[in-house]
N, C-alpha and C positions, 0 to 999 in steps of 0.2 A: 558479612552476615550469611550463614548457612539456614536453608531453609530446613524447617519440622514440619510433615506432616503428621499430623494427629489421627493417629487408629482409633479414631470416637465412635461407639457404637450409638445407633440412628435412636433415638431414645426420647425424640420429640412428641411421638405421638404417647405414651404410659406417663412422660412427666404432663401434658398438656390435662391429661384425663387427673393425675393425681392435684393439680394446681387448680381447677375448676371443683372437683372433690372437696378441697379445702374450702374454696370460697363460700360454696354453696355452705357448705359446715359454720362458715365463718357466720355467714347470713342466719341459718337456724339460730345458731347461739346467742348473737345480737339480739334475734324477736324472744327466744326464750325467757334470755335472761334479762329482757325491758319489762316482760309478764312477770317473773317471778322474784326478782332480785330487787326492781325500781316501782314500788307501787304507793301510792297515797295513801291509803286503807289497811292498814294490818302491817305488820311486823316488815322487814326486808331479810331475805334470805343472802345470808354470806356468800352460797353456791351461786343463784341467781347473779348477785354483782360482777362474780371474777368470769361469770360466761357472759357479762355484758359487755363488761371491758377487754376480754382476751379477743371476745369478737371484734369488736369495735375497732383496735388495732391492727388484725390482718384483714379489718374492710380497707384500712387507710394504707396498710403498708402492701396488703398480699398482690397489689399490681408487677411489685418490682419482678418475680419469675418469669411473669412473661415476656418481661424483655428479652431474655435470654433464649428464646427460639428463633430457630435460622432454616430456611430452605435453598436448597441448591438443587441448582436444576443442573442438568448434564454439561460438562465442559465451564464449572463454575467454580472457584476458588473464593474464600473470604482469609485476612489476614485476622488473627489476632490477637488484641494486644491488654493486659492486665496490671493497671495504673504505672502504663508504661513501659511494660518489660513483654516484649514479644514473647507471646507461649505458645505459640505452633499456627498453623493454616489447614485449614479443612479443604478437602479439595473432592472427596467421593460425593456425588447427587445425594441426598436423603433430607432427612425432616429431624434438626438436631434441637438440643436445649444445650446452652452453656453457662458457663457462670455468667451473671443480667449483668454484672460489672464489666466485662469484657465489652471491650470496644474494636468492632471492625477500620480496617483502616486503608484507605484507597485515595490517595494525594490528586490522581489524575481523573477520580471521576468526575468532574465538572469539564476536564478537559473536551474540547470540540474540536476533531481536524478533520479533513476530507479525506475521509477513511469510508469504508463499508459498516460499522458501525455506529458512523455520525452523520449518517445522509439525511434523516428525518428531523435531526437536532433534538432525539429527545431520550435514545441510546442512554443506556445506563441512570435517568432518572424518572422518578416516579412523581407525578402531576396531579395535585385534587388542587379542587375548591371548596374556598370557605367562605360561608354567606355571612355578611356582618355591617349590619346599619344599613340593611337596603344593597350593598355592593358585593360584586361575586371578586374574592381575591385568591389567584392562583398562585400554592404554594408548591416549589418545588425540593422535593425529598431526594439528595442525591444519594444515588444507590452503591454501594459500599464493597461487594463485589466485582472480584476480577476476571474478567473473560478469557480462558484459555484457548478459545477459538481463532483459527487461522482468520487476521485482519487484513486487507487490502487497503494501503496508505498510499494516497492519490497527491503526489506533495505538486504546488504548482511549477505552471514554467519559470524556467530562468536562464537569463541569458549569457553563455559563459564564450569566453575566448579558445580557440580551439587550439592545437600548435604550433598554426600557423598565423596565431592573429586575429582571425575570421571569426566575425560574431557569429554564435550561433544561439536557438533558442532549444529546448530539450527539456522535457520531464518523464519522470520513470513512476512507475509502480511497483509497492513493495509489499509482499505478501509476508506477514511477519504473527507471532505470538509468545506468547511469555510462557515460559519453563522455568523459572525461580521466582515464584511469588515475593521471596526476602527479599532478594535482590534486586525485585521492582519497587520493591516498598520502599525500604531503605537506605538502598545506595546510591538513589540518585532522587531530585526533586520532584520531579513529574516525569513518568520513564516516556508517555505519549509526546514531548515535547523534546523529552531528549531524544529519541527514533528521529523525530523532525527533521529538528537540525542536523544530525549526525549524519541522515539522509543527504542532505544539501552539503553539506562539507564532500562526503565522498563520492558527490556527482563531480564536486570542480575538481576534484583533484585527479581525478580518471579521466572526463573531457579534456582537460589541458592535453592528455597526452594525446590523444588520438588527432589528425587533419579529418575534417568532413568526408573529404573523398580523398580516394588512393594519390599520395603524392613521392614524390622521389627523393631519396636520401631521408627518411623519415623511422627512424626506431619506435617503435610502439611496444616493446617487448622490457626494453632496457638491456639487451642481448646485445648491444654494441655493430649490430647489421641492420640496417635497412628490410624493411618490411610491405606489406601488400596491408597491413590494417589501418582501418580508417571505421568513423561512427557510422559512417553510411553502409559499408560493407563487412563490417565485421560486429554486427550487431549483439548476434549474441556472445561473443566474445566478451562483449564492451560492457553488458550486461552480468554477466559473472563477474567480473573485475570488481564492477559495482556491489554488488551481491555480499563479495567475499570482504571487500572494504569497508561497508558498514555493519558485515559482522565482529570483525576485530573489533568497531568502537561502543558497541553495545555489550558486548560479550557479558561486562559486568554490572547491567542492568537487567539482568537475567531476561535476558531477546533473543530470540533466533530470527535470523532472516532466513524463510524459506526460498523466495525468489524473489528477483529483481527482474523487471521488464522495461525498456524503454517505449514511450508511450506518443513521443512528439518527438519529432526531430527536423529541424530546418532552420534557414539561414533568416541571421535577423535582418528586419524590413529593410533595415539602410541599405544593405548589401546585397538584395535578393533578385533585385533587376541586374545587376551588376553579373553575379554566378550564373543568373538565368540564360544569359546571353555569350557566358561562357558555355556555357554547357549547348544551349545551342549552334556555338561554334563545330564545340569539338563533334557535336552530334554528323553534323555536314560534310567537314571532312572525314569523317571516316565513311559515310557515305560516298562522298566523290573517290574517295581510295576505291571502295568498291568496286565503282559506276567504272574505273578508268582501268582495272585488275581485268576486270569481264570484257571490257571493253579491246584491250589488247588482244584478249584470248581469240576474242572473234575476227582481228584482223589476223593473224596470225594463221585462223584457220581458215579464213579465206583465201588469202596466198597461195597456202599450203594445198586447198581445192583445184585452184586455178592452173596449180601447175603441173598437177597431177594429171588432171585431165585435159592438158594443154589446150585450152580455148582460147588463150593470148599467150604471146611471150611479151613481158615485159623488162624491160629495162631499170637499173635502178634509179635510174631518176623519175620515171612514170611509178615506180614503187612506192618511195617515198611522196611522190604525190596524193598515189591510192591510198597508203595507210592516213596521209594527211586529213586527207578527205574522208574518211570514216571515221576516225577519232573525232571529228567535229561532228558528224550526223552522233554517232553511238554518243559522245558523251553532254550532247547538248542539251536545256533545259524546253525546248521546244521541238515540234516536231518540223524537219527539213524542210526544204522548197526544193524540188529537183529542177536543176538546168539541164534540159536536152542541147548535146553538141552534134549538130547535124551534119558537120564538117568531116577530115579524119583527123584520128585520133593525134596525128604527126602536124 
């Protein structure tokens, strides 16, 4: 399905004025022709009848034109459609009349998702009340119009296996809108539900491949080498991927996705005391690596003092004793007890 748009000139306001024109006419001719055409007393005028009834008729009938006016406000598209056969989509803002047969057509507008759109729950429909027998009943008018406005589609978490196994939980945000009015219409059921889902398919398909964090011998690429990516650090990587993935499956639901953002990321509950304490493993050692790296340096240059400026000579056994002794003060979690040896040092 190719979409038409229609070069309709904005003609809502001269036909509203011609169709009110009419009625009012419609109304004269009705009272005229009840005065001169329908009376009890004297003759009936021929003229009189055929302006009772001509009125009479477009009192009953001259509602149908107004169906046929449309407002669009800026960044608004209507579909539509004439007993069935698509005949173009308006898409420029103005104040249209169309044929009153013509039926707008929008499958998704009842649709509700946790989108930027559908935060108030009331996005694309229109809400009165009707007083009847004492009770207020609220009817709602769903509105038929397509929004070509950039949407932000908030889809929940879920929790997918990651490449190594490891649950994780993860939801993205999608910044998306429609650019083929036909192709939302028609080629697919509800295009807000197919975005959904199509969403959620190419989150597992992209998480599968990445490990939470940087792991080894892991391809992320499909490049047949080993890689540094991972959903923790290579987010916006992992994020296009996403991006460009559920643009292929929309493509012909006339969608763009303009961006993809991941919005939640973390390890599911089961597992999360589990990585916590990995993670605070590996946090410790690399601290103690540190602690033991600075720690050498400074014995090392203390030696290096001591003999330079010859205030001892020592032996390598009293050597290795000194460094002993200060890699236990430098790398220990407390602070030292010093033992005075009042003795000598032999």
């Amino acid at each position: 399905m190719k979409e038409k748009v229609l070069n309709k000139s904005k003609n809502g306001m001269p036909m509203l004025l011609l169709s009110l024109s009419l009625y009012l006419a419609a109304i004269a001719a009705t009272i005229i022709g009840s005065i001169t055409g329908i009376s009890d007393s004297g003759p009936q005028s021929p003229t009189g009848v055929a302006l009772f009834v001509v009125g009479l008729v477009y009192l009953l009938l001259g509602w149908i034109p107004f169906c046929g006016f449309i407002v669009l406000r800026p960044q608004e598209a209507v579909v539509l459609t004439l007993f069935g056969k698509y005949i173009g989509t308006l898409k420029e803002d103005g104040f249209y009349w169309v044929n009153p047969f013509c039926s707008a057509l929008n499958p998704a507008a009842e649709t509700r998702l946790k989108q930027s759109g559908d935060v108030d729950g009331s996005a694309g429909t229109n809400r009165f009340n009707l007083s009847a027998g004492g009770q207020n009943i609220q009817v709602n008018a769903a509105n038929k119009k397509i929004s070509l406005k950039i949407m932000t589609l908030n889809n929940s978490r879920q929790k997918i296996n990651d490449c190594l196994g490891n649950p994780i939980e993860i939801a993205i945000a999608v910044m998306w809108q429609v650019t083929d009015t036909a192709k939302a219409v028609f080629n697919v059921d509800n295009y807000k539900e197919y975005l959904s889902l199509q969403c959620d398919s190419a989150l597992r398909n992209i998480v599968r491949l990445y490990p939470y964090d940087v792991a080894e011998n892991v391809d992320t690429t499909g490049d047949g080498l080993a890689d540094e990516g991972s959903l923790r650090g290579s987010s916006e990587v992992v994020a296009k991927r996403i991006r460009d993935e559920i643009q292929t499956k929309v493509e012909q639901a006339g969608l763009q996705i303009v961006e993809a953002r991941i919005t939640y990321l973390a390890y599911a509950p089961e597992i999360a005391a589990a990585m916590l304490q990995r993670q605070q493993a590996s946090a410790v050692i690399d601290a103690r690596k540190m602690i033991v790296d600075g720690a050498v340096g400074m014995v090392e240059m203390a030696l290096s003092r001591l003999s330079e400026k010859e205030i001892v000579e020592l032996d390598e056994e009293r050597k290795a004793a000194m460094v002993s002794n200060l890699l236990v003060v430098l790398c220990s979690n407390r602070d030292a007890q010093p033992v005075v040896n009042s003795g000598s040092l032999y």
